[in-house]
Every structure is written in structure tokens, then in C-alpha cells.
gemmi code that builds the backbone of each chain (N, CA, C; Angstrom):
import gemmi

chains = {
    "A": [
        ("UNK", (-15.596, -2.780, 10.280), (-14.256, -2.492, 9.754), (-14.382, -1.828, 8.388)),
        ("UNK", (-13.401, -1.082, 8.091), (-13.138, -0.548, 7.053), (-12.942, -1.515, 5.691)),
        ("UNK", (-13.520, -1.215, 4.788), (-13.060, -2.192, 3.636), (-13.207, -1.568, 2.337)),
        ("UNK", (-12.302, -2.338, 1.361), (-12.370, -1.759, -0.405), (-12.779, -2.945, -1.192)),
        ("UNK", (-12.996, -3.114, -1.602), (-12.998, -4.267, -3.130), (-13.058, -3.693, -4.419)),
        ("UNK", (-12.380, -4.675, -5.225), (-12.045, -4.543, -6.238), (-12.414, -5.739, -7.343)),
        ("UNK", (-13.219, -5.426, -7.597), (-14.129, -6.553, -8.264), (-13.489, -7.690, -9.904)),
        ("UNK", (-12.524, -7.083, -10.388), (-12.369, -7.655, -11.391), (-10.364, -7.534, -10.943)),
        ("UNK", (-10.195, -8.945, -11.227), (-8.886, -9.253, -10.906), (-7.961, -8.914, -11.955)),
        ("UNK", (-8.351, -8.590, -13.659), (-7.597, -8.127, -14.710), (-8.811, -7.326, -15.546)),
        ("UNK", (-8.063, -6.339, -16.062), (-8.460, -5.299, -16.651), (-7.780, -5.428, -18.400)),
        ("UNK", (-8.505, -5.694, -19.583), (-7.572, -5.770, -20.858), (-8.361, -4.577, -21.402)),
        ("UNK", (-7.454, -3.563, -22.330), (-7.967, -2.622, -22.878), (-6.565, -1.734, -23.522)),
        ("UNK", (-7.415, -1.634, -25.027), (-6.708, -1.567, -25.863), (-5.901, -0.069, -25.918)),
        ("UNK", (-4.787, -0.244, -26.006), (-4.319, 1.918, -26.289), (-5.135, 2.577, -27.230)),
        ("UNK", (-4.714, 3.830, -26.270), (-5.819, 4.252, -26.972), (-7.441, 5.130, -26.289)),
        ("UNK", (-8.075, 3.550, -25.716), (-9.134, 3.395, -25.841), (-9.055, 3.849, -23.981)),
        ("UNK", (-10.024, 4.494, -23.395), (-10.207, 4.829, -22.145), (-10.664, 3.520, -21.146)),
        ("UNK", (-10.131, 3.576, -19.636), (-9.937, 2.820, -19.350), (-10.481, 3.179, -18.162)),
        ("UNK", (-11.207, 1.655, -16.682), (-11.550, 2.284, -16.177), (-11.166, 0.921, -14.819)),
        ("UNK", (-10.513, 1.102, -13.934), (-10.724, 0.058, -12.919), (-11.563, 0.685, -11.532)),
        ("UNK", (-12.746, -0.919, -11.389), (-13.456, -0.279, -10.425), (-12.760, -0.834, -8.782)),
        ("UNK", (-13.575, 0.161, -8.092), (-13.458, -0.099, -6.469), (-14.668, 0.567, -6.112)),
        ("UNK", (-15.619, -0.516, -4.656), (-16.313, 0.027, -4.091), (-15.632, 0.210, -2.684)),
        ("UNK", (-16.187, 0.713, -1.555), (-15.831, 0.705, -0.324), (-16.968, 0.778, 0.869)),
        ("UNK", (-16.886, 0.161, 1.981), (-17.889, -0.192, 3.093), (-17.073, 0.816, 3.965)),
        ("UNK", (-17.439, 1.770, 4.882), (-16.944, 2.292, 5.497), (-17.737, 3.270, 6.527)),
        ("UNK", (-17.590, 3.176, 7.987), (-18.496, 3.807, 9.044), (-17.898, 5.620, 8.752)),
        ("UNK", (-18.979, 6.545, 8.941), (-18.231, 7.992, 8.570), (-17.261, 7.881, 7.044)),
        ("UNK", (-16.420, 9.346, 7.165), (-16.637, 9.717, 6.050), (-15.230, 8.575, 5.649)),
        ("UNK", (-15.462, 8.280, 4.327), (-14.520, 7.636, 3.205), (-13.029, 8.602, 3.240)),
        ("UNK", (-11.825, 7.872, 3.438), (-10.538, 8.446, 2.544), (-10.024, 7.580, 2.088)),
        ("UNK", (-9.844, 7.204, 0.646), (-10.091, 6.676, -0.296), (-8.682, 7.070, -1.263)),
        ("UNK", (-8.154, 5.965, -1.565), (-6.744, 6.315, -2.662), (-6.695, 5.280, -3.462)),
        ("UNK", (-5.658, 5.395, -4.347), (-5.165, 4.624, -5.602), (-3.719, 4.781, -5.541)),
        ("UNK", (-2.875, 3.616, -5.401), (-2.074, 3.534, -5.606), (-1.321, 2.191, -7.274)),
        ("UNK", (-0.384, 2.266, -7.487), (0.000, 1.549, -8.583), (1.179, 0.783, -8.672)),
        ("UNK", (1.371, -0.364, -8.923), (2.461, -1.025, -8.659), (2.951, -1.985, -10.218)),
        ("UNK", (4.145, -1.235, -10.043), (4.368, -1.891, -11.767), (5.928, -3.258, -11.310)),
        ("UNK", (6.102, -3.752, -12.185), (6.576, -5.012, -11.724), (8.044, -4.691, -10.881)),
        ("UNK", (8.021, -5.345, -9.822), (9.478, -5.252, -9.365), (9.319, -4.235, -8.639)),
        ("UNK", (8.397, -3.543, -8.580), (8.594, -2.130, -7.776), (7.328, -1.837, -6.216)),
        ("UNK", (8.050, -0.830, -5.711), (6.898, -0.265, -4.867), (5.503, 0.123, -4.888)),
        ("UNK", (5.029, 0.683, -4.329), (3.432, 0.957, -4.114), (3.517, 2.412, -4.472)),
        ("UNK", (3.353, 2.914, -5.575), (3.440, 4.614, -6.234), (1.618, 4.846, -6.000)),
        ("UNK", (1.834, 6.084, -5.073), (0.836, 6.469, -5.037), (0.508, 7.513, -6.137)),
        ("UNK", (-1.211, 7.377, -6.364), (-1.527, 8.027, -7.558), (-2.578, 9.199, -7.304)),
        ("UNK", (-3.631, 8.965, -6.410), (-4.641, 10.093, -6.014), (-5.438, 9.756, -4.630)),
        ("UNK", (-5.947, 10.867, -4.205), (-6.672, 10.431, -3.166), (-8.040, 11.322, -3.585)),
        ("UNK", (-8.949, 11.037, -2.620), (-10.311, 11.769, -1.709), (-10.298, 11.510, -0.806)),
        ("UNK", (-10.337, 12.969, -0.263), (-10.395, 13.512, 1.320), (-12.097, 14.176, 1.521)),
        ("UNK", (-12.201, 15.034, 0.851), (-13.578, 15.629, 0.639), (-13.162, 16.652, -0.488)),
        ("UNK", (-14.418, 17.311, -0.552), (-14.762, 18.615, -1.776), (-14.907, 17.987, -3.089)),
        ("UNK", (-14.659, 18.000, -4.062), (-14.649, 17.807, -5.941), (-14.970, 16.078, -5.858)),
        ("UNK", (-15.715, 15.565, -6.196), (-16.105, 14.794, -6.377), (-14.783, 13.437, -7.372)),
        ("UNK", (-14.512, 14.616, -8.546), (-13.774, 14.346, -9.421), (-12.086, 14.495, -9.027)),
        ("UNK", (-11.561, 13.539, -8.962), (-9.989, 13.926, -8.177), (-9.587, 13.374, -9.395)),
        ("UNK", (-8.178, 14.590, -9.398), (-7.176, 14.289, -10.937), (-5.486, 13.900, -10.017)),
        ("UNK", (-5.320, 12.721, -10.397), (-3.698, 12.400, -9.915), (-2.920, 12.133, -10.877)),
        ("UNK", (-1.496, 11.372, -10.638), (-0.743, 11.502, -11.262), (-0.598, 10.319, -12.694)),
        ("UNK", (-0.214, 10.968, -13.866), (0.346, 10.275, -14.827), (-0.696, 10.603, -15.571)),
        ("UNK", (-1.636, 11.369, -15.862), (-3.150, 11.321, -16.586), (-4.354, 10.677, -16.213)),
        ("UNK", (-4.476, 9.867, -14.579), (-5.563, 9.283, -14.488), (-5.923, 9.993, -13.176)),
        ("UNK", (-7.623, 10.361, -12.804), (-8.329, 10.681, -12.614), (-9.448, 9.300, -12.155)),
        ("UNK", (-10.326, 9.780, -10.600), (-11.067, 8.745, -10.070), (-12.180, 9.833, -9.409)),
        ("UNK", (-13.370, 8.869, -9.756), (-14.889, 9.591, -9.744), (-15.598, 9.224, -8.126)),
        ("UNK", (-15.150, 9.750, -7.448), (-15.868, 8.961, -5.981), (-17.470, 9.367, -6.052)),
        ("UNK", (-18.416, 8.258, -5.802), (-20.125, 8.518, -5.988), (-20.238, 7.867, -4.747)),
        ("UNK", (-21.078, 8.697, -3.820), (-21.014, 8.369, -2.493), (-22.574, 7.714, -2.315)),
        ("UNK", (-23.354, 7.695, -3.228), (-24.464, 7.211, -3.326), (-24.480, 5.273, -3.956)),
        ("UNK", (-23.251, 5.145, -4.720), (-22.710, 3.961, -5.201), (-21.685, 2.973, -4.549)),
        ("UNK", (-21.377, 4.030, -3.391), (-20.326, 4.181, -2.792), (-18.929, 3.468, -3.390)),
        ("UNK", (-18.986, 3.708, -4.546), (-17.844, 3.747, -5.400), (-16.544, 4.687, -6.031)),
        ("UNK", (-15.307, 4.153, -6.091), (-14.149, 5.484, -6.243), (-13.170, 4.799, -7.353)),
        ("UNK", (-14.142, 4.804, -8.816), (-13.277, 4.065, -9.829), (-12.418, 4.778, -10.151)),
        ("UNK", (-11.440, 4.399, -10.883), (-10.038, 5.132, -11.295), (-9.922, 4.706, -13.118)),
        ("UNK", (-10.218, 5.838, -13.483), (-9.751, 6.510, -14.659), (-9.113, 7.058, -15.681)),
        ("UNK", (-8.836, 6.903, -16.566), (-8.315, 7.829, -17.831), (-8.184, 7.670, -19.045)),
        ("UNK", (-8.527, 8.345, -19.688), (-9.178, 8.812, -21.320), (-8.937, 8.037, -22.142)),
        ("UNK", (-7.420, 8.349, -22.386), (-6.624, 7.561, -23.180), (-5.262, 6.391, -22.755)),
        ("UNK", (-5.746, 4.781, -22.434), (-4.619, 4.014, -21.902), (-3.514, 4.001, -22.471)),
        ("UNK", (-2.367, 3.884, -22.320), (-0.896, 3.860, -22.398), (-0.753, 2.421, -22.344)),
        ("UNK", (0.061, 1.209, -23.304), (0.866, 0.103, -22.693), (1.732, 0.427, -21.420)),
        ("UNK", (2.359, 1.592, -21.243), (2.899, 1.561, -20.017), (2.241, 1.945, -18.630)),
        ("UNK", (0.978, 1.831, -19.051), (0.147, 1.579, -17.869), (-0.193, 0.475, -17.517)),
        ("UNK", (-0.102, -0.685, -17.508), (0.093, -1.667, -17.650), (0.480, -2.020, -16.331)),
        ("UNK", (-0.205, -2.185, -15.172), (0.617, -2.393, -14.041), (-0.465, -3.113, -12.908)),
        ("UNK", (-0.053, -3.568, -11.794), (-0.930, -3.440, -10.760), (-2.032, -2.564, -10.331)),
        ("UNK", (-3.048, -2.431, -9.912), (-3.638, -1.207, -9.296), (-4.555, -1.935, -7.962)),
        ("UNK", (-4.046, -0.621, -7.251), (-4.766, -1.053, -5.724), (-5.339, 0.237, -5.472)),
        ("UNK", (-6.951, 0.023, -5.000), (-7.637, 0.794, -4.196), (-7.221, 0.556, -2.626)),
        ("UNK", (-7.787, 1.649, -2.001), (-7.038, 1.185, -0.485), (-8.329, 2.555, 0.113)),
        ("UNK", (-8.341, 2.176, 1.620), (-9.053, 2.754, 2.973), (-8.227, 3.257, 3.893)),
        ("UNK", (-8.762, 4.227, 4.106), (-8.248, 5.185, 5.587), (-8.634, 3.913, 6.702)),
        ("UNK", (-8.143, 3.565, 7.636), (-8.636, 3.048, 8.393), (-8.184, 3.024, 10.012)),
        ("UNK", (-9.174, 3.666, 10.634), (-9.261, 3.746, 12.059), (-9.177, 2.584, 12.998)),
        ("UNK", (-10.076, 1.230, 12.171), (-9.978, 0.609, 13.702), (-9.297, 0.089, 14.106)),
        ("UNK", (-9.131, -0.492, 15.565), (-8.067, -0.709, 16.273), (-6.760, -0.028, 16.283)),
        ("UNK", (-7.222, 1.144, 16.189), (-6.093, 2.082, 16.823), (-5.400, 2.777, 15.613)),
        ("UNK", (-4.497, 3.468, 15.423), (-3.209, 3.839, 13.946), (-4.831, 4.504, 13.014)),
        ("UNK", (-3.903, 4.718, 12.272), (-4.436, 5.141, 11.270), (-3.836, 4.308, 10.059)),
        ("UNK", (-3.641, 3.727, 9.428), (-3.516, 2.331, 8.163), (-4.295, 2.772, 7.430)),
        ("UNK", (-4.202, 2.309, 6.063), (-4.839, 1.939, 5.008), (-5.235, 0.512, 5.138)),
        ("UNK", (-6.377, 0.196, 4.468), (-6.777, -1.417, 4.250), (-6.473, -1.468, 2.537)),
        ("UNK", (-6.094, -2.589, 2.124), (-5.849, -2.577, 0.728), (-6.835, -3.337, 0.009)),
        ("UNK", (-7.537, -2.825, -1.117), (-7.754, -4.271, -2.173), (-6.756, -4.811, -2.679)),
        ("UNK", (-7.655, -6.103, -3.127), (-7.092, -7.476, -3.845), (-6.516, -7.072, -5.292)),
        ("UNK", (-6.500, -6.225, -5.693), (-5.415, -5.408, -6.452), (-6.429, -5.811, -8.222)),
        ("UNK", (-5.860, -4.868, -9.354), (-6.811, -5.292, -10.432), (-5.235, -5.353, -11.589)),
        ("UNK", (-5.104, -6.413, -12.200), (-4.364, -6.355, -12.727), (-4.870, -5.772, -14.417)),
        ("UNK", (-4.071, -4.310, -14.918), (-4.680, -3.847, -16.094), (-3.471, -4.388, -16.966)),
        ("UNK", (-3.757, -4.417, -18.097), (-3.271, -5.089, -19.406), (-3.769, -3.712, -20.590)),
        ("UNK", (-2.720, -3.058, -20.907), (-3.129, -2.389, -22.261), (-2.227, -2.858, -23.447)),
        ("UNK", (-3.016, -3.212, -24.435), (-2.682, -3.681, -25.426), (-2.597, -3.036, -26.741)),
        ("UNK", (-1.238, -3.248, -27.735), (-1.811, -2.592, -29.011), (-2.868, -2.973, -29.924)),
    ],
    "B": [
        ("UNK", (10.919, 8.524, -7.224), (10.970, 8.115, -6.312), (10.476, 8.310, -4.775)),
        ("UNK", (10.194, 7.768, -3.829), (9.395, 8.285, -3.042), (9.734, 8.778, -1.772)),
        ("UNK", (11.366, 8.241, -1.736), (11.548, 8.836, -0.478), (11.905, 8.286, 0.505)),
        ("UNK", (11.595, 6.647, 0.280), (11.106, 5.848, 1.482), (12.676, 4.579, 1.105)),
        ("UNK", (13.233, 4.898, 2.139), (14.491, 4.024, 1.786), (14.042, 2.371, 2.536)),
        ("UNK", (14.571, 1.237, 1.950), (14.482, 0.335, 2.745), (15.796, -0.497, 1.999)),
        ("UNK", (16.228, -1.891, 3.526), (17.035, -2.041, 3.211), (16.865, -3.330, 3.753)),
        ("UNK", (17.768, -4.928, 2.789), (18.129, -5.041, 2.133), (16.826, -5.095, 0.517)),
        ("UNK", (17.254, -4.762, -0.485), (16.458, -4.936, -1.331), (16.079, -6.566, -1.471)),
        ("UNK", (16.869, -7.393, -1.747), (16.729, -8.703, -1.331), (17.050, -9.486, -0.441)),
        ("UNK", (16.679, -10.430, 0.412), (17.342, -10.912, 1.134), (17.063, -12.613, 0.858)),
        ("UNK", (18.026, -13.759, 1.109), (17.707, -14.915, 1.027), (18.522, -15.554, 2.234)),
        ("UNK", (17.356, -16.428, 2.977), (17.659, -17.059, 4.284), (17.046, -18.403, 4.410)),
        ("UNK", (17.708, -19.066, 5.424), (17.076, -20.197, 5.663), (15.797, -20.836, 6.536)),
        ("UNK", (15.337, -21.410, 6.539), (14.285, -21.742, 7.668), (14.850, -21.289, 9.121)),
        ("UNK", (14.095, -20.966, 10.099), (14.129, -21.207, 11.323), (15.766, -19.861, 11.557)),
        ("UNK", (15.904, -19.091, 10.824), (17.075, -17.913, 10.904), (15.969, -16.637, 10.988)),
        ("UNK", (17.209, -15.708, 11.163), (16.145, -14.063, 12.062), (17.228, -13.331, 11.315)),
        ("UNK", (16.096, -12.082, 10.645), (16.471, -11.424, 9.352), (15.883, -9.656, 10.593)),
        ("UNK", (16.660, -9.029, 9.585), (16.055, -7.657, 10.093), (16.040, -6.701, 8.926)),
        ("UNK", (14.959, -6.116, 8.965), (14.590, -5.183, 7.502), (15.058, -3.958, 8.470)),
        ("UNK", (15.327, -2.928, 7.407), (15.518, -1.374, 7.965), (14.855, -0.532, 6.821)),
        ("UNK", (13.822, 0.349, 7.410), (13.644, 1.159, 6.741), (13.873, 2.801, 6.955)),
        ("UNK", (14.288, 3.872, 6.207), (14.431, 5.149, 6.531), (12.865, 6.134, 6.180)),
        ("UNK", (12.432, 6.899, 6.578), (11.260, 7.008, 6.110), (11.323, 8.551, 5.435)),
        ("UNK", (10.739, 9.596, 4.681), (10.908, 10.008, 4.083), (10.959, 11.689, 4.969)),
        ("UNK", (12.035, 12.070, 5.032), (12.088, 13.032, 5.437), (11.039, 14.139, 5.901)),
        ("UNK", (10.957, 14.588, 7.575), (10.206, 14.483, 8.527), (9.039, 14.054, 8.101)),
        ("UNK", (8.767, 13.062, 7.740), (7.690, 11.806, 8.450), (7.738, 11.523, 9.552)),
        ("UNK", (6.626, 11.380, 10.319), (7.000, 10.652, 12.230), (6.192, 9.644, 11.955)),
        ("UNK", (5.461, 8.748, 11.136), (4.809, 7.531, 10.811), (5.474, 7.152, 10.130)),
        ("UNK", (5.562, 5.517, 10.704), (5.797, 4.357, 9.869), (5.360, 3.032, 9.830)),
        ("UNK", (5.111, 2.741, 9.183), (3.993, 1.340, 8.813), (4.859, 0.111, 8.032)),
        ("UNK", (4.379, -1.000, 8.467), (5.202, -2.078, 7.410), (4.006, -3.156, 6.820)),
        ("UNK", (4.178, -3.099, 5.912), (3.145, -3.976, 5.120), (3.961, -5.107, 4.525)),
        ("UNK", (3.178, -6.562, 4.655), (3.612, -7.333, 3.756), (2.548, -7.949, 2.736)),
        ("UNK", (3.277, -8.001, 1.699), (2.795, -8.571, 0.277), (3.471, -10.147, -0.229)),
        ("UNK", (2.217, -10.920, -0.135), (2.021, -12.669, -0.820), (1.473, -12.780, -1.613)),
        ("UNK", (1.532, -13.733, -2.296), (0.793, -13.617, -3.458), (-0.961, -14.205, -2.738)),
        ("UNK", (-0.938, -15.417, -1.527), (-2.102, -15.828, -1.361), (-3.023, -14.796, 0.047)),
        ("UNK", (-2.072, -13.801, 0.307), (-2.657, -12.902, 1.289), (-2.733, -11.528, 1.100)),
        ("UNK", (-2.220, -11.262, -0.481), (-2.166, -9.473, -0.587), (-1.440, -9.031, 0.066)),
        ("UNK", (-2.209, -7.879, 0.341), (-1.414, -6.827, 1.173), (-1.669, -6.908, 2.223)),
        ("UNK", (-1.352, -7.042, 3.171), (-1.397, -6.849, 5.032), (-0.786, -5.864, 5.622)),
        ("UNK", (-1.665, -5.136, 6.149), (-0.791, -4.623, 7.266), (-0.317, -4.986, 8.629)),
        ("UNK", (0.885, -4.951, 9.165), (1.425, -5.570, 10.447), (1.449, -4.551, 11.259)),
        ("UNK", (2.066, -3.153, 11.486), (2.289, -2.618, 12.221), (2.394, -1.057, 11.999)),
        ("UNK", (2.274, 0.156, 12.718), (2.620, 1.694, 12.395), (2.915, 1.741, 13.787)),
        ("UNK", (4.182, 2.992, 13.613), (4.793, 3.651, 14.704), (4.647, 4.923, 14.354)),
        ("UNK", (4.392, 5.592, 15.237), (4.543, 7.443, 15.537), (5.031, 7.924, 16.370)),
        ("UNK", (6.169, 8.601, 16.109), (7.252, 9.419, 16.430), (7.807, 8.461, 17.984)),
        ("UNK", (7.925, 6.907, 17.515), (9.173, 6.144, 17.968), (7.825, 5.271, 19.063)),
        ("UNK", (6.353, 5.920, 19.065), (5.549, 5.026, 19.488), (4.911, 4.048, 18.918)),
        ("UNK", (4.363, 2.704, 19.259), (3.622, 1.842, 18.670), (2.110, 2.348, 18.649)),
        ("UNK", (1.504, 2.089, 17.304), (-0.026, 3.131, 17.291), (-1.003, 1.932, 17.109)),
        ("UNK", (-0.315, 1.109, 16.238), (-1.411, 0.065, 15.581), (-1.203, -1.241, 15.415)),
        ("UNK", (-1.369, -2.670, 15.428), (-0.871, -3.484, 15.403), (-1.929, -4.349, 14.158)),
        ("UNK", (-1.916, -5.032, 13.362), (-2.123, -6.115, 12.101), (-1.896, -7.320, 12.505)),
        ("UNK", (-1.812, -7.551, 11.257), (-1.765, -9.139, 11.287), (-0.174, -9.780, 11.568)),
        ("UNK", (0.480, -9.198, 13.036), (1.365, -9.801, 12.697), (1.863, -10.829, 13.620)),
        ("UNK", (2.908, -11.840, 12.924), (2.990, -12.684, 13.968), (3.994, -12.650, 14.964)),
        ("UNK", (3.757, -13.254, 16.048), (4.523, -13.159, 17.081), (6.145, -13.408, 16.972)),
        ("UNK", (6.161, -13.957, 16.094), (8.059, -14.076, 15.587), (8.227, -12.936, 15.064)),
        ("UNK", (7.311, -12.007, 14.761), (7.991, -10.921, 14.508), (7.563, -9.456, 15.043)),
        ("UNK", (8.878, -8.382, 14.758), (8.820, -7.540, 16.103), (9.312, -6.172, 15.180)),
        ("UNK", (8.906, -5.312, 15.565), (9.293, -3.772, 15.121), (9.851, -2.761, 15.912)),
        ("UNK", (10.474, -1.893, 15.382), (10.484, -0.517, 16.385), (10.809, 0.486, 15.955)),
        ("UNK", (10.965, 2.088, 16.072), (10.936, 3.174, 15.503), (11.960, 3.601, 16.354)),
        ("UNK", (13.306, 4.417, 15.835), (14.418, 4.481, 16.930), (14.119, 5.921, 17.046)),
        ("UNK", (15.140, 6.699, 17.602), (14.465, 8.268, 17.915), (15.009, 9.012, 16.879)),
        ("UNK", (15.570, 8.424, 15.738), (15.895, 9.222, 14.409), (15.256, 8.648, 13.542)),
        ("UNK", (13.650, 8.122, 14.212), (12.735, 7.691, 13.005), (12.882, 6.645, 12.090)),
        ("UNK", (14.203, 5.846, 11.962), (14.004, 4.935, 11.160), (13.764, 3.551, 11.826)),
        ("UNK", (13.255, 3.083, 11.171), (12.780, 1.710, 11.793), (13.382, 0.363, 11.498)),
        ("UNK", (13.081, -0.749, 12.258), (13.222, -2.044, 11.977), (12.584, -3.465, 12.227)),
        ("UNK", (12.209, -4.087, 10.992), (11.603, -4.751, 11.583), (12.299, -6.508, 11.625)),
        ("UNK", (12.240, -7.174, 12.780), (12.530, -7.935, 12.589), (12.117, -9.431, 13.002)),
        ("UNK", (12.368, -10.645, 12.216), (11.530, -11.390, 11.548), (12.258, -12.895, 11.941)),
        ("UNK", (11.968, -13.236, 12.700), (12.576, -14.478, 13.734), (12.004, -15.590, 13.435)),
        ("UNK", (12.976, -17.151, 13.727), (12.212, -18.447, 13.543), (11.097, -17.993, 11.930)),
        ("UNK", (12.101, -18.241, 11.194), (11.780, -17.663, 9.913), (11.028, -19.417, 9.213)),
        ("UNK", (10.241, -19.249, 8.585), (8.999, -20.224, 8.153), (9.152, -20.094, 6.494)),
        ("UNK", (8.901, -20.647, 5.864), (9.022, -21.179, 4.408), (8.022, -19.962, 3.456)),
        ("UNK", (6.675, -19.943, 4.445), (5.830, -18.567, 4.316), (5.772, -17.919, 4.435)),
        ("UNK", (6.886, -17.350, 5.608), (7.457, -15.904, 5.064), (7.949, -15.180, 4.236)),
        ("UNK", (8.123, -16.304, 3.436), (8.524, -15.439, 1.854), (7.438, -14.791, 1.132)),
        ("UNK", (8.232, -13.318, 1.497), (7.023, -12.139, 0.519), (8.276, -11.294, 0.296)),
        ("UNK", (7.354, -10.107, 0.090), (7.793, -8.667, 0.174), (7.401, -7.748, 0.777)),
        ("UNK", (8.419, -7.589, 1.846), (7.844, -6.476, 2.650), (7.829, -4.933, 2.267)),
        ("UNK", (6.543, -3.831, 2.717), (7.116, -2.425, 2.336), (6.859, -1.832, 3.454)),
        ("UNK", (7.965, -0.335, 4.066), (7.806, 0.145, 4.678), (7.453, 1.121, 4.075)),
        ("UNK", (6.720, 2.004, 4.974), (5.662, 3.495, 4.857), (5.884, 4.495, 5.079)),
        ("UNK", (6.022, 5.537, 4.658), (5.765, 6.873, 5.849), (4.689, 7.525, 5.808)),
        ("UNK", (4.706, 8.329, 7.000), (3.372, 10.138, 6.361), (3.626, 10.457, 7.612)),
        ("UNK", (3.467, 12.129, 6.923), (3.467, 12.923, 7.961), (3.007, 12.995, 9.157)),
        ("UNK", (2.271, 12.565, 9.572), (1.606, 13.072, 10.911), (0.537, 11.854, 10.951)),
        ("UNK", (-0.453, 12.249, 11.913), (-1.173, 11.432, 12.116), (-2.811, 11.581, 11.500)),
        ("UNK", (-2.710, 12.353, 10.867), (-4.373, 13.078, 10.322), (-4.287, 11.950, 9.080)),
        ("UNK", (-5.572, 11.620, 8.912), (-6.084, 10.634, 8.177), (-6.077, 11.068, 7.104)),
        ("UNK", (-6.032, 12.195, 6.141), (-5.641, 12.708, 4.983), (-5.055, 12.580, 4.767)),
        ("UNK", (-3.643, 12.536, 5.732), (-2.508, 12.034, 5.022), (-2.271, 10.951, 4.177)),
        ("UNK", (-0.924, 11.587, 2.816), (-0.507, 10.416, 1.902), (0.430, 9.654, 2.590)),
        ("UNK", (0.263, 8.125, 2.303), (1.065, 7.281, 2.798), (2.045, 6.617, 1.698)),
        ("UNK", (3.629, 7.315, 1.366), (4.227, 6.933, 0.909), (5.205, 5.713, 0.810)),
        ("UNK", (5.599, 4.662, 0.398), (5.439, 3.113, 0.032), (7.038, 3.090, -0.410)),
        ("UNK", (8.055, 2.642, 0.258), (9.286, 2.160, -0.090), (8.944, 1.403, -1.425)),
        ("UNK", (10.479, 0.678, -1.907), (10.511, -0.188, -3.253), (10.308, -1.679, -2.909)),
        ("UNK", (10.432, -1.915, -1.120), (10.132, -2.867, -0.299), (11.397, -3.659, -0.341)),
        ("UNK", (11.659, -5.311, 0.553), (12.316, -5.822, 0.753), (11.463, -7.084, 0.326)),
        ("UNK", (12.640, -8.131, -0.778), (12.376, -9.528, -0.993), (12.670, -10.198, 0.057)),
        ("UNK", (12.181, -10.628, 0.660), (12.325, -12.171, 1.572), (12.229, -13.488, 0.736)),
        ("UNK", (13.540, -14.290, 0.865), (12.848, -15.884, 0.689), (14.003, -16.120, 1.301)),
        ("UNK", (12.261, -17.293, 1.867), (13.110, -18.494, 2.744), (13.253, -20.303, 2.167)),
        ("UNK", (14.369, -20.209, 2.633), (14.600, -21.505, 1.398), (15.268, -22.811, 2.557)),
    ],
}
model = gemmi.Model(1)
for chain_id, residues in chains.items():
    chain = gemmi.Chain(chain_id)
    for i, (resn, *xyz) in enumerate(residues, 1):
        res = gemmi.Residue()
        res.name, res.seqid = resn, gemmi.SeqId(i, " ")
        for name, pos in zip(("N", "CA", "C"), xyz):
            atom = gemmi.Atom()
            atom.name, atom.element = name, gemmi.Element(name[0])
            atom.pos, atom.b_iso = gemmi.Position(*pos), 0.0
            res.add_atom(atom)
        chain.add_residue(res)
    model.add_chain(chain)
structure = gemmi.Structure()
structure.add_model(model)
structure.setup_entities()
């Protein structure tokens, strides 16, 4: 089966200062791989994907995720954190089996930016 | 916003009562998916329909049932209602069926059962 993890359940990091939540993924053939973001009270806002080509994928709001297929890791990124980034974050999987096409979700990383 | 209408934003019911979510999905989308969110199970997926067919089935339970009408919007609904069914559900869309596709995420529906 398809799978993501997300290794650290909160993320603290100061504005400012660049920020980075990880995700690895187990997956038979090729990886499609996203980030989505969930801030309180709200839906699942999607933020970027990898499909193939650029290694380096730039999505929305200023953050950016590095897929290393040798680490088989697809952390999610950006330079400078915002307090209003401050939200849920879920890595998630393309996933084929048993039929559909679904996403599988991680256990989500809760980030904290602070002044 | 994303597109992805669902309806009721909250709902509050009692044990052992049958609730029905509706979602609209985001203009021509022919996929739709419903995920629910707990705090002790994450995210799950239960179910996707394409273009009014059943494609995929999750974790869902037998009290509860879905369907995709032929103007694409869906419903799911949620019978002999249990104390643990209280989450939040979200419905999905995307275009087509190619695995590239983005899967866009309603604002979801509160459930509690009280």
C-alpha cells in the first residue's frame, strides 16, 4: 500500500526564520505526492504537488517542497515563516490500491510560528 | 475558496438518528471522494465516485452509504448514528481520473452526536 509519514507532530519556529516540515513516503512505482494545509475551522487548501520533472516544486503562499527520490522524501518549505502560517499541514499519496484513485493522508504536523 | 460546496456546515444529532451530508463538487469535476476527519483516526478515506459510478471504497462503515446523482453532486448518508461518529466530514473533487490530478477539499461538514 501506498503510504506518507510525517514524523514530527508540531513544528515551533520563529518568524522570520525558514521553516521546514518533513514527509517521507513508501510507495510501489512512481510517487504523486502533495501538501495540503488546514488552518483552524477550515478545509483541506491545497498547496503543491509532484507529478514528475523539477525536483523543486514552488506552490502556493511562498512555500516550496524538495522531493529526493533517493531519501524518498517530499519536505515542504519556505524561507521566511509567517505567524499566519501557523496551521495544520498534511502530506498525502496518490493512491491506486484497491481500485479509485484517493490520496492516503499523513498524521498531519502541527506548525507554530512564533514572534 | 475552492469550489467544493458542502452542506450542512454543522450538524447536531442524536444517537441511533440518520443524517445526510450533500456535497456540490467543483465545476466539471466527475470525481468525488468523502473523507472523514477524528481527532483519534485522522484522515480516512471512505469512498470516490466517477461520473455517478462507485470507483473506490475505504474505511467505511456499513451504516453508511453514498452516491453521485447524474448532476454530479453527491450524498452521503450516515445511519444508526454512534457517539463516534462525531467528526468532520470533507467532500472532494478532481477532474478526471488521471492520478495527477488536484484533489480539491470542501470546508467539510461538523457532525456531533450527542
Amino acid at each position: 500500500a501506498q503510504s506518507v509519514a510525517q514524523p514530527e507532530d508540531q513544528v515551533n519556529v520563529a518568524e522570520g526564520n525558514p521553516l521546514t516540515v518533513k514527509c517521507t513516503y513508501s510507495v510501489s512505482g512512481n510517487p504523486y505526492l502533495f501538501w495540503y494545509v488546514q488552518y483552524p475551522n477550515r478545509g483541506l487548501q491545497f498547496l503543491l504537488k509532484y507529478i514528475t520533472g523539477d525536483n523543486l516544486v514552488k506552490g502556493s503562499y511562498g512555500f516550496e517542497a524538495e522531493f529526493n527520490k533517493s531519501q524518498t522524501s517530499f519536505h515542504l518549505k519556505k524561507p521566511s515563516a509567517l505567524v499566519s502560517d501557523s496551521a495544520l499541514y498534511f502530506c498525502a499519496v496518490r493512491d491506486l490500491t484497491g481500485g479509485g484513485n484517493k490520496l492516503t493522508f499523513g498524521t498531519g504536523t502541527q506548525l507554530k510560528v512564533e514572534l | 475558496d475552492s469550489g467544493v460546496t458542502q452542506t450542512p456546515k454543522h450538524l447536531i444529532t442524536a444517537t441511533g438518528q440518520r443524517v445526510t451530508l450533500r456535497c456540490s463538487p467543483r465545476s466539471g469535476d466527475l470525481s468525488v471522494y468523502w473523507y472523514q476527519q477524528s481527532l483519534d483516526q485522522g484522515l480516512q478515506f471512505l469512498i470516490q465516485y466517477y461520473n455517478g459510478e462507485e470507483r473506490a471504497k475505504g474505511n467505511i462503515l456499513e451504516r453508511f452509504s453514498a452516491q453521485q446523482f447524474p448532476d454530479l453532486h453527491s450524498e452521503l448518508n450516515l445511519s444508526s448514528l454512534e457517539l463516534g461518529d462525531s467528526a468532520l466530514y470533507f467532500c472532494a473533487s478532481s477532474v478526471s481520473w488521471s492520478s495527477g490530478n488536484t484533489i480539491y477539499f470542501g470546508e467539510g461538514s461538523w457532525l456531533t452526536v450527542v
